[in-house]
MDAnalysis code that builds the backbone (N, CA, C; Angstrom):
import MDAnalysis as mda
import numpy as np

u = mda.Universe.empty(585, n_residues=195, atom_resindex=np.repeat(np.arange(195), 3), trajectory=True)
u.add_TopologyAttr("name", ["N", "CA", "C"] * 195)
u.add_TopologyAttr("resid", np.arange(1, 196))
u.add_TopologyAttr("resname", ["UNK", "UNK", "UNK", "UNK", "UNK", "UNK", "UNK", "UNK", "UNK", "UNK", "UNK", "UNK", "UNK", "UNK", "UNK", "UNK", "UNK", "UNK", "UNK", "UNK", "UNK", "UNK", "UNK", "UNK", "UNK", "UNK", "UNK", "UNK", "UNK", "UNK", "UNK", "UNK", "UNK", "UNK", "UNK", "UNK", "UNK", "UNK", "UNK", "UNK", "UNK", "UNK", "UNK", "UNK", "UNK", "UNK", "UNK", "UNK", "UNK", "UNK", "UNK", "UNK", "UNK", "UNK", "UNK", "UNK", "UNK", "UNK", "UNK", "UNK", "UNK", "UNK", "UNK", "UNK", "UNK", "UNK", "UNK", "UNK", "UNK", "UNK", "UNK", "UNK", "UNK", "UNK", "UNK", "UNK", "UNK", "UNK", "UNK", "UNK", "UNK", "UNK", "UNK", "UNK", "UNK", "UNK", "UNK", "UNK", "UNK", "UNK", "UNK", "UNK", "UNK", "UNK", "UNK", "UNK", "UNK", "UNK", "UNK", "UNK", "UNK", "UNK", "UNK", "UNK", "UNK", "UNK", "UNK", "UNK", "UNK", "UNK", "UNK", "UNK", "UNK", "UNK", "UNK", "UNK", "UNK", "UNK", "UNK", "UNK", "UNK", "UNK", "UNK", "UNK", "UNK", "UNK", "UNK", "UNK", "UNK", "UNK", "UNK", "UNK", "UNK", "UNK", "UNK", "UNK", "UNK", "UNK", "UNK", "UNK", "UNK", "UNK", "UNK", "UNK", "UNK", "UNK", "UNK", "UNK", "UNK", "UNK", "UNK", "UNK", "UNK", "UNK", "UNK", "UNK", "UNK", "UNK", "UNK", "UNK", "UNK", "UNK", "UNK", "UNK", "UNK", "UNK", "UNK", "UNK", "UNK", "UNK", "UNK", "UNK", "UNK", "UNK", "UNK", "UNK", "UNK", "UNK", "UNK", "UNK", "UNK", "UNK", "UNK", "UNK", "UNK", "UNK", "UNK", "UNK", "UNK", "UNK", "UNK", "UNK", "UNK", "UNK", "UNK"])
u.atoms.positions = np.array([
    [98.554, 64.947, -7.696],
    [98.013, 64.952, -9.041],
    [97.251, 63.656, -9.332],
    [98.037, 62.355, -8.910],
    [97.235, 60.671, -8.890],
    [95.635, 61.220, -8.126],
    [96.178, 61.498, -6.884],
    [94.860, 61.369, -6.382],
    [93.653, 62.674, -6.893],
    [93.921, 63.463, -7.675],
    [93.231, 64.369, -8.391],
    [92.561, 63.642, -9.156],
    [93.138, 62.938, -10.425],
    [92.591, 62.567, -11.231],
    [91.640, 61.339, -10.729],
    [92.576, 60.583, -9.675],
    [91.519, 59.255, -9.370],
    [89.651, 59.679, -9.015],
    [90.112, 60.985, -8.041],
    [89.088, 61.652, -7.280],
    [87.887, 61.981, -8.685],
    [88.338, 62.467, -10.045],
    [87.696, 62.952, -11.163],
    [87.156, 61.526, -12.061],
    [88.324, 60.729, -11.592],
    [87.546, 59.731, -12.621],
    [86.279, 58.737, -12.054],
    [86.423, 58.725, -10.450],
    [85.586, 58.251, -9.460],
    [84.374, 59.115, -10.136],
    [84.321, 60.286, -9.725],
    [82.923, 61.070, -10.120],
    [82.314, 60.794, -11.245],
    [83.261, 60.641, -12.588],
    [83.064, 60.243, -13.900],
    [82.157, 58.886, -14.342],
    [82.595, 58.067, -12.579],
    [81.964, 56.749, -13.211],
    [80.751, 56.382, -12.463],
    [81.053, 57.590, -11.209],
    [79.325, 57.566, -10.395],
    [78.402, 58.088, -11.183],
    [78.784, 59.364, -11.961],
    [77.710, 60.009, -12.819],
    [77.363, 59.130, -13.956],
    [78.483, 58.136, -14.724],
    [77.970, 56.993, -15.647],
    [77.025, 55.970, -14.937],
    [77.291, 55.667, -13.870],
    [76.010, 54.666, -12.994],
    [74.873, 55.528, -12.801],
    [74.689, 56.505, -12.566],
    [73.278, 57.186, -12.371],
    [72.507, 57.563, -13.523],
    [73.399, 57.956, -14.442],
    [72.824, 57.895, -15.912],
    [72.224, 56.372, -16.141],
    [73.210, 55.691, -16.566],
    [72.865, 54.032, -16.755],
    [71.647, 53.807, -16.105],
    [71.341, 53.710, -14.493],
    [70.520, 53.704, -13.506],
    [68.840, 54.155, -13.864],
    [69.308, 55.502, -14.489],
    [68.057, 56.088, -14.854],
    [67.386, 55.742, -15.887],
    [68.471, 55.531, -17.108],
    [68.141, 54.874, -18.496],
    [67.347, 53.621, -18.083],
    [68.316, 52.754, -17.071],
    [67.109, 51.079, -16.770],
    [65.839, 51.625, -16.071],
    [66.074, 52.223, -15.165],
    [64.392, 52.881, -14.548],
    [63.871, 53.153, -15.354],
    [64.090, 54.068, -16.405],
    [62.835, 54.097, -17.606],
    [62.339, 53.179, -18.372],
    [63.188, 52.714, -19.120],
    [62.905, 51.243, -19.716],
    [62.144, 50.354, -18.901],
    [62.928, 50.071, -17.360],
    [61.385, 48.842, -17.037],
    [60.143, 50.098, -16.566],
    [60.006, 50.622, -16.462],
    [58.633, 51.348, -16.271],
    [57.963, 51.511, -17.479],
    [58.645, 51.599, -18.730],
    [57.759, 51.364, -20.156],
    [57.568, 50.520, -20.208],
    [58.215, 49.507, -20.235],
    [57.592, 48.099, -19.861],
    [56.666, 47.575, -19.170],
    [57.058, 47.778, -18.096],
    [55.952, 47.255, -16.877],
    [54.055, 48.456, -17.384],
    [54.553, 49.166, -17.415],
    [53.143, 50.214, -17.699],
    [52.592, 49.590, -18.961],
    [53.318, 49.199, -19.954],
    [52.408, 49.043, -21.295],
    [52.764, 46.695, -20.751],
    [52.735, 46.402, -19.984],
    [52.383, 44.911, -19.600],
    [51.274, 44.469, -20.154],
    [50.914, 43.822, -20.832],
    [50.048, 42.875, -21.014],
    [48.726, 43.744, -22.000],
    [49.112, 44.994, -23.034],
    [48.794, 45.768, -23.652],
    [48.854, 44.804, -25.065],
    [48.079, 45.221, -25.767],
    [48.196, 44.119, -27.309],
    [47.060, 45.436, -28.073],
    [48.043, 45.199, -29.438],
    [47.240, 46.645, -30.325],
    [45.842, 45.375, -30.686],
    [44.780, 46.113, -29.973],
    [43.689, 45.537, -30.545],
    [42.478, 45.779, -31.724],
    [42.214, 45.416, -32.428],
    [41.421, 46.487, -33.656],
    [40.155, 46.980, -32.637],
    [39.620, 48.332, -33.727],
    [39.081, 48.855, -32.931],
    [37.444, 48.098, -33.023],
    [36.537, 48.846, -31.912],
    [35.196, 48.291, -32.068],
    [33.954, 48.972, -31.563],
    [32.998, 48.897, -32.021],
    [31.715, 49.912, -31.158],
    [31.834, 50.274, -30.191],
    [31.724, 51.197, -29.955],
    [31.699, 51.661, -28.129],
    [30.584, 51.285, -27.281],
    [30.434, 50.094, -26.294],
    [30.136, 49.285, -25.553],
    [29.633, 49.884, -24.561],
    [28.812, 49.856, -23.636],
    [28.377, 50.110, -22.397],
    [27.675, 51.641, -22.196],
    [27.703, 52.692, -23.183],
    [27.239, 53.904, -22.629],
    [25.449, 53.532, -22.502],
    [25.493, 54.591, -21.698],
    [23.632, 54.443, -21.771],
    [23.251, 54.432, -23.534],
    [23.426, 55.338, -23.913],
    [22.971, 55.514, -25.503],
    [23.373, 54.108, -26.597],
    [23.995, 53.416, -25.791],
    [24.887, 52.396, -26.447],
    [23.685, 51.004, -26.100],
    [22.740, 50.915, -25.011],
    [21.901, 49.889, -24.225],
    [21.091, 49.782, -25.450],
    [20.282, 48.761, -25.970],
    [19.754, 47.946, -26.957],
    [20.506, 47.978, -28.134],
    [21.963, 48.251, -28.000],
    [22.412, 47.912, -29.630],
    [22.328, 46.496, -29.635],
    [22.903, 46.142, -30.782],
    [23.651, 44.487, -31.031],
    [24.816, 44.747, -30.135],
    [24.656, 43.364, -29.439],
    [25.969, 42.795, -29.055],
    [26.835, 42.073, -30.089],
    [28.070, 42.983, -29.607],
    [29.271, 42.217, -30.596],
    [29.225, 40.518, -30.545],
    [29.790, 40.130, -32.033],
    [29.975, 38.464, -31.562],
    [31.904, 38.664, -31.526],
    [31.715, 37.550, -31.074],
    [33.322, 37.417, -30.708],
    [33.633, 35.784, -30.259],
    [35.142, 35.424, -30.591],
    [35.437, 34.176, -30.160],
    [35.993, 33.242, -29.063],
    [35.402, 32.856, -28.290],
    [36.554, 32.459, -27.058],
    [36.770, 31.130, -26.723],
    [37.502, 30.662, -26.152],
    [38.018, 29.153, -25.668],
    [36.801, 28.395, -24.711],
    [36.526, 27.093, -24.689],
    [35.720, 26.224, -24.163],
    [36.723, 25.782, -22.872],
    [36.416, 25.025, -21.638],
    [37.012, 24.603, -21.522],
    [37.748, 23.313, -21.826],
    [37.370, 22.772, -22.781],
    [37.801, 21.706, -23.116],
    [38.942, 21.967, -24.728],
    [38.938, 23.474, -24.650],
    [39.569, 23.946, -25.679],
    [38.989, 24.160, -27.204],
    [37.556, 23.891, -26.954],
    [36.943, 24.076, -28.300],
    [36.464, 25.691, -28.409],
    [36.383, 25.877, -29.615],
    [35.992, 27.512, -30.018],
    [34.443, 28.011, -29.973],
    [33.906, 28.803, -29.281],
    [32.576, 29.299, -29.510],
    [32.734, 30.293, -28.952],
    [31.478, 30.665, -29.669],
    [31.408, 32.303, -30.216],
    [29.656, 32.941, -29.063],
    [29.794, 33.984, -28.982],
    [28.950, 35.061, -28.013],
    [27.333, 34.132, -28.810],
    [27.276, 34.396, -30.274],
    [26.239, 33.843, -30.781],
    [25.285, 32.256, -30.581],
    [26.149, 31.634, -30.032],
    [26.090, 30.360, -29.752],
    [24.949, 29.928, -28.388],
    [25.313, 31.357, -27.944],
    [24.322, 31.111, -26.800],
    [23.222, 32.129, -26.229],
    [22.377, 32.544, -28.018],
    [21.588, 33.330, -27.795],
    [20.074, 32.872, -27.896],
    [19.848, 31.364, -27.238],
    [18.852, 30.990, -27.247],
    [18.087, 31.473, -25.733],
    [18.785, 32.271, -24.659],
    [18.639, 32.465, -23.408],
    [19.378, 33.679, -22.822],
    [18.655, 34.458, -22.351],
    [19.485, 35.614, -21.954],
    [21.016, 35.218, -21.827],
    [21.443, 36.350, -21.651],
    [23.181, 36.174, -21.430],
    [24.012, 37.063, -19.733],
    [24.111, 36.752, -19.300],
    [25.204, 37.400, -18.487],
    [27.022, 36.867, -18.680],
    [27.869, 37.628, -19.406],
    [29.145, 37.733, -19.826],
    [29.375, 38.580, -18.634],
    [30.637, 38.140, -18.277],
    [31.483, 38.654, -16.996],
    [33.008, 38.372, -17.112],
    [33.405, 39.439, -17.260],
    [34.917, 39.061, -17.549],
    [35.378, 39.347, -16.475],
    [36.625, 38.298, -16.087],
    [37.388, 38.651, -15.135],
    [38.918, 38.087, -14.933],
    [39.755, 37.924, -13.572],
    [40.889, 37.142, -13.861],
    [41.033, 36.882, -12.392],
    [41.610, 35.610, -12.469],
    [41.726, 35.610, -10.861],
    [43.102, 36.011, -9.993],
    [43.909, 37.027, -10.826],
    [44.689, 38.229, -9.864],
    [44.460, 39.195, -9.311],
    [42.694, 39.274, -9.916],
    [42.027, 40.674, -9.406],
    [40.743, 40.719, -8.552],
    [41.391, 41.107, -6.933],
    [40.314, 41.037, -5.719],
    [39.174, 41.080, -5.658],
    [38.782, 41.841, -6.844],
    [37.029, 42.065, -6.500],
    [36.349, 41.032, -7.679],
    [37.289, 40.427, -8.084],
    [36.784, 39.668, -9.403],
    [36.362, 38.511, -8.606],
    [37.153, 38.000, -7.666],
    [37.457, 36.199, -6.737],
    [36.052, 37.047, -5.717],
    [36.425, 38.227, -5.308],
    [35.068, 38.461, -4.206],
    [33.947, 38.394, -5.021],
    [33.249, 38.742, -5.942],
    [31.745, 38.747, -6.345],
    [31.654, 37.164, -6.836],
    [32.317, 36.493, -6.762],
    [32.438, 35.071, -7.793],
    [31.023, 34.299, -6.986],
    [31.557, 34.017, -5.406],
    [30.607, 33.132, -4.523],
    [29.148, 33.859, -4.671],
    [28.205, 34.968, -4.850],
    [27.503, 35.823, -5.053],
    [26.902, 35.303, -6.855],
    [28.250, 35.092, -7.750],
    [27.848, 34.793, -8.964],
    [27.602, 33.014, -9.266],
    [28.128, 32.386, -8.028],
    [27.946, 30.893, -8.213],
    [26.805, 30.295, -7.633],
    [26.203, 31.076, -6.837],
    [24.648, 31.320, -6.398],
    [23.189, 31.641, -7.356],
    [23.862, 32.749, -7.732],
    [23.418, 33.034, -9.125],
    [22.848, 31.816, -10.224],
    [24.040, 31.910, -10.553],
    [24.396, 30.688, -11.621],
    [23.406, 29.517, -11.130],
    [23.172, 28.847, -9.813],
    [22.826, 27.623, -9.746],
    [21.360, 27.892, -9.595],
    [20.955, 29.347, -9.283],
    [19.723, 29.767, -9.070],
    [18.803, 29.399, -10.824],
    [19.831, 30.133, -11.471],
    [19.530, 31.189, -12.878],
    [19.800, 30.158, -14.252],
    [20.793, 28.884, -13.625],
    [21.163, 28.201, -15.266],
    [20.186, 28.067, -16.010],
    [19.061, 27.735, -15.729],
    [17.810, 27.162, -16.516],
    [17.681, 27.640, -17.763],
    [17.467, 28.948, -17.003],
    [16.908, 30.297, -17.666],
    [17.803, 31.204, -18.637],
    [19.183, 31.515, -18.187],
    [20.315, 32.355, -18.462],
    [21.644, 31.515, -18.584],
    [22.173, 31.725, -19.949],
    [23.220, 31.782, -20.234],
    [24.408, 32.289, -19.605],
    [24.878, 32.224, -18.631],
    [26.083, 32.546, -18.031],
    [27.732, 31.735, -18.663],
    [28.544, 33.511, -18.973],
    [29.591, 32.773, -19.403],
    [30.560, 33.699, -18.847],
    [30.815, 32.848, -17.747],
    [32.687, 33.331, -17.236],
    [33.647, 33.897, -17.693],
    [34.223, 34.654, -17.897],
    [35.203, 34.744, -19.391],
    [36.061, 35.069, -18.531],
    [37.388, 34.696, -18.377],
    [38.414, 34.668, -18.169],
    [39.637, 35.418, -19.389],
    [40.185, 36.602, -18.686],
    [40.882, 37.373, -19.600],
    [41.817, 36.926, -19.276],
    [42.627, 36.325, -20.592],
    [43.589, 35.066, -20.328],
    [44.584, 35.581, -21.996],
    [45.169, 37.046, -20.925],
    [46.169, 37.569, -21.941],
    [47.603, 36.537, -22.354],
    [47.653, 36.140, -21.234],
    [48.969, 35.512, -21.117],
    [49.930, 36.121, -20.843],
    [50.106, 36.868, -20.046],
    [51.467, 37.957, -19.420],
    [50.647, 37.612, -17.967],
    [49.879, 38.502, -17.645],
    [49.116, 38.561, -16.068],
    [48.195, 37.644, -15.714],
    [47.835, 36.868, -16.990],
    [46.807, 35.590, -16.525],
    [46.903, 34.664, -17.463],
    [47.140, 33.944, -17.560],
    [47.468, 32.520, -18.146],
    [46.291, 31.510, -18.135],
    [46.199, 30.282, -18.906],
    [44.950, 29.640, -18.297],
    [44.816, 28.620, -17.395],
    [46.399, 28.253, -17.094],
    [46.811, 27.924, -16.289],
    [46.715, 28.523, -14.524],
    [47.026, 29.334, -14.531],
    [46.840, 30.696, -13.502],
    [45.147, 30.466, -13.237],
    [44.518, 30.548, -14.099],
    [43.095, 30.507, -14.277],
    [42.718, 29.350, -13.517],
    [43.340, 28.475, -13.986],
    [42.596, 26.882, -13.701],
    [43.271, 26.524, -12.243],
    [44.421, 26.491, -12.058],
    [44.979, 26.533, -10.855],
    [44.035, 27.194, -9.898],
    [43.516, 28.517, -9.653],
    [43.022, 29.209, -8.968],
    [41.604, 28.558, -8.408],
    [40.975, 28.187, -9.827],
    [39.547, 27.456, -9.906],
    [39.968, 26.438, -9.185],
    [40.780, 25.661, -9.274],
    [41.046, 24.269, -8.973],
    [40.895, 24.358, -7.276],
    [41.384, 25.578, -6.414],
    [40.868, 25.672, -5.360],
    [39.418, 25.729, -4.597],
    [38.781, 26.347, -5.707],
    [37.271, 26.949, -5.185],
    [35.987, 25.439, -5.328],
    [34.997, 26.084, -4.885],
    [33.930, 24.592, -5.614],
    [32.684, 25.255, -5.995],
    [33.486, 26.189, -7.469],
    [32.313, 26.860, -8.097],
    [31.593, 26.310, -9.553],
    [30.564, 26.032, -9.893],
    [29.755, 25.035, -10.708],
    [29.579, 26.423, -11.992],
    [29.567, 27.552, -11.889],
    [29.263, 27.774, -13.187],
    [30.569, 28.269, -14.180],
    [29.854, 27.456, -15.561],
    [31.284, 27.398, -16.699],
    [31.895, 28.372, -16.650],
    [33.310, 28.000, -16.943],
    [34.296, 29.077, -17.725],
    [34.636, 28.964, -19.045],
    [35.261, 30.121, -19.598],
    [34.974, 30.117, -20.534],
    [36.862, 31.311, -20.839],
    [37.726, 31.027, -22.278],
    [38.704, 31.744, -21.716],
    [39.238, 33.238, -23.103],
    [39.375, 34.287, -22.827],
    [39.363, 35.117, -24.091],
    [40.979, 35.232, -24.273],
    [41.286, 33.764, -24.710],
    [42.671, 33.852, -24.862],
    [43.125, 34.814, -26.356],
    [42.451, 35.291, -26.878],
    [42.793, 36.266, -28.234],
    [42.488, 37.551, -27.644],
    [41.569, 37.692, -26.851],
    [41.592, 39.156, -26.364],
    [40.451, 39.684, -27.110],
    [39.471, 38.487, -28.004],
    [38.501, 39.040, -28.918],
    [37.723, 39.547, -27.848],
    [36.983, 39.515, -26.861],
    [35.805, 39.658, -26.106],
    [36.318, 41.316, -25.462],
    [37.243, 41.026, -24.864],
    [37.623, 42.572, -24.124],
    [37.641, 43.529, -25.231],
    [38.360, 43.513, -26.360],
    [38.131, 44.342, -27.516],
    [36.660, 44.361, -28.262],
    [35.688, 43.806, -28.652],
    [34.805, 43.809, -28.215],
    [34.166, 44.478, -27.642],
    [33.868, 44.367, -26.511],
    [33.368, 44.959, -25.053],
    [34.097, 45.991, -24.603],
    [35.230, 46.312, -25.352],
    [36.081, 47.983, -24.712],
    [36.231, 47.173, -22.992],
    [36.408, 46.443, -22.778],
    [36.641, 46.159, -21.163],
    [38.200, 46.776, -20.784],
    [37.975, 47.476, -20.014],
    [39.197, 48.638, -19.225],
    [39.583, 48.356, -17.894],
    [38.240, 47.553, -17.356],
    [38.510, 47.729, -15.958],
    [37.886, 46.028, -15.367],
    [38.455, 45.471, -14.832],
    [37.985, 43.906, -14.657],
    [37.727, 44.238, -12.994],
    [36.691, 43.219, -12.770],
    [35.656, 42.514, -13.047],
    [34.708, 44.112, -14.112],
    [34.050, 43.355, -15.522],
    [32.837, 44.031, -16.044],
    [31.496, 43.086, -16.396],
    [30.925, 43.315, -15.799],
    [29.472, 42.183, -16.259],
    [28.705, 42.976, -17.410],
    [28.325, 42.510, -18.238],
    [27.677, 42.613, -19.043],
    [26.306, 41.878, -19.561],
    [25.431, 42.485, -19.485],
    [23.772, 41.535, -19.292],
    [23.059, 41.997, -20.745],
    [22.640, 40.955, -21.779],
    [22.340, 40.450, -22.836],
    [20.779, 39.754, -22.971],
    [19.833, 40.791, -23.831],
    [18.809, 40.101, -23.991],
    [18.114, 39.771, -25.547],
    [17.852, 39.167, -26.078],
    [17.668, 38.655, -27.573],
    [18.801, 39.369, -28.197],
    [19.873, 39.168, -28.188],
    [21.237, 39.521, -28.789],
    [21.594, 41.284, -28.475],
    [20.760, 41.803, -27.635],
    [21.024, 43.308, -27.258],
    [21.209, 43.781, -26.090],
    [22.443, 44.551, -25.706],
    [22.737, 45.077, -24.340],
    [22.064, 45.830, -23.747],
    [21.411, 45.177, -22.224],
    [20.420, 45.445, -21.883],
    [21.337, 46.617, -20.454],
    [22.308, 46.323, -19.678],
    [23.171, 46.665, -18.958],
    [24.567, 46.532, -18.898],
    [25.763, 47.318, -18.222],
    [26.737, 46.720, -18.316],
    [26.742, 47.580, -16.971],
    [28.188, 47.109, -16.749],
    [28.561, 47.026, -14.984],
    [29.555, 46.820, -14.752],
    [30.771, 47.867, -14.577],
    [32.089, 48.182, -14.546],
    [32.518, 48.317, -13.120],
    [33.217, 46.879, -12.647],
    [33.769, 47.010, -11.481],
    [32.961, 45.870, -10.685],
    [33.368, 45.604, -9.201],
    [32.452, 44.588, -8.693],
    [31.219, 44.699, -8.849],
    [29.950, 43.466, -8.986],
    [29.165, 43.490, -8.848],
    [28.446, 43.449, -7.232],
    [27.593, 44.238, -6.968],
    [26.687, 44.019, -5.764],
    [25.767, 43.424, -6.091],
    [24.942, 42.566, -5.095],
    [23.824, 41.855, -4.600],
    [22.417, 42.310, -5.356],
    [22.544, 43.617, -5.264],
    [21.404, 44.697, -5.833],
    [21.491, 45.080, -7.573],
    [22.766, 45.318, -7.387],
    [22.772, 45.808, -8.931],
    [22.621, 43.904, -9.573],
    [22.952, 43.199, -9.094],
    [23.046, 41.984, -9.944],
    [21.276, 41.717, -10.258],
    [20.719, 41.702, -9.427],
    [19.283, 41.338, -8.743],
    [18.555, 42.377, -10.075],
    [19.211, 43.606, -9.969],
    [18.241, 44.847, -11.344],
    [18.459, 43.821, -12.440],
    [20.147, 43.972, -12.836],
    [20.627, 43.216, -14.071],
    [19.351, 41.687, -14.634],
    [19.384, 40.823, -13.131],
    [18.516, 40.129, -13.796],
    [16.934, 39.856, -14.160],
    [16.297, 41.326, -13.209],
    [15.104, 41.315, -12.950],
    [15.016, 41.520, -14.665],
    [16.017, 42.227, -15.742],
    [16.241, 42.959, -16.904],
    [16.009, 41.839, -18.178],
    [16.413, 40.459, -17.778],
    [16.692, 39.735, -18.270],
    [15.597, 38.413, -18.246],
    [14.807, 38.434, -17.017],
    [13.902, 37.646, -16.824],
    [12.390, 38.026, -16.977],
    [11.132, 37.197, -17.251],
    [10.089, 37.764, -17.227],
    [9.712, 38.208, -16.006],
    [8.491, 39.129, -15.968],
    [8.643, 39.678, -14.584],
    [7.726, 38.446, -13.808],
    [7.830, 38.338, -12.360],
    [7.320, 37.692, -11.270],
    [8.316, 36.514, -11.598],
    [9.479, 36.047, -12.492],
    [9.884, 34.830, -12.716],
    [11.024, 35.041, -11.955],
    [11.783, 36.473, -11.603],
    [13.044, 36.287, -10.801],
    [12.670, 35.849, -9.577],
    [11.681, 35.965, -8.642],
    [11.532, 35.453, -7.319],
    [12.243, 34.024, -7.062],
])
């Protein structure tokens, strides 16, 4: 009869661990899935073809020296905005491609790095650490509020986004190539001046 009941209460407390078990598996998977999620207000819908010569949103982001400026600040010169983070592979791969760029293009174009610097998956620390390895010359810049990605509807990092007298001329979801960068800026420059 002891060993009856022991045998019943054994089962009683394996089936309480697998319950329990399952309850924590769900919980961290709601968790982990909604990571680094923040209710953001809403904003124009960004990037469709039909969407190319609107206004570009303004929005606010970090300097590196920690001072505040805004998308507007630097509409004396085309713009290329590129958000990215450096946990994400194709973001660190197009960078050497964009620091070429950059040293080609500063003159002319506004280039601003933006670093999505939620603070769960990228920090600006994380950010700067990473940089601190490389020996890349064009600014960063950090969207520690999350204004720019909301904004820009950005879903998917690396997104470049190419800006001409304050209107979206292209956008570009996912790594950039050699070619598509080269259209982006032929878009942005007078013609015979990209050579």
């Amino acid at each position: 009869m002891k060993s009856r009941n022991s045998k019943k209460n054994r089962g009683f407390i394996y089936l309480l661990a697998i319950i329990l078990i399952l309850v924590l598996a769900g919980l961290a998977y709601s968790f982990l899935k909604d990571k680094g999620a923040r209710s953001l207000p809403p904003s124009p819908s960004i990037g469709k073809k039909e969407d190319l010569g609107v206004e570009a949103p303004d929005f606010v982001m970090e300097g590196a020296l920690g001072n505040e400026v805004s998308l507007k600040d630097f509409k004396d010169k085309p713009i290329v905005l590129n958000f990215w983070a450096s946990w994400c592979p194709p973001c660190r791969e197009e960078m050497p491609l964009f620091d070429a760029t950059y040293r080609k293009y500063k003159d002319r174009i506004n280039f601003i790095f933006l670093n999505v610097t939620d603070g769960l998956q990228e920090t600006k620390e994380s950010a700067q650490d990473f940089l601190e390895k490389k020996d890349f010359s064009f600014p960063v810049y950090y969207d520690t509020g999350l204004e720019g990605v909301s904004a820009f509807q950005v879903a998917a990092y690396p997104t470049t986004v190419f800006i001409k007298d304050g209107k979206l001329v292209q956008t570009i979801r996912g790594m950039v190539m050699e070619d598509d960068l080269a259209e982006g800026l032929a878009k942005l420059v007078e013609e015979g001046e990209s050579k």
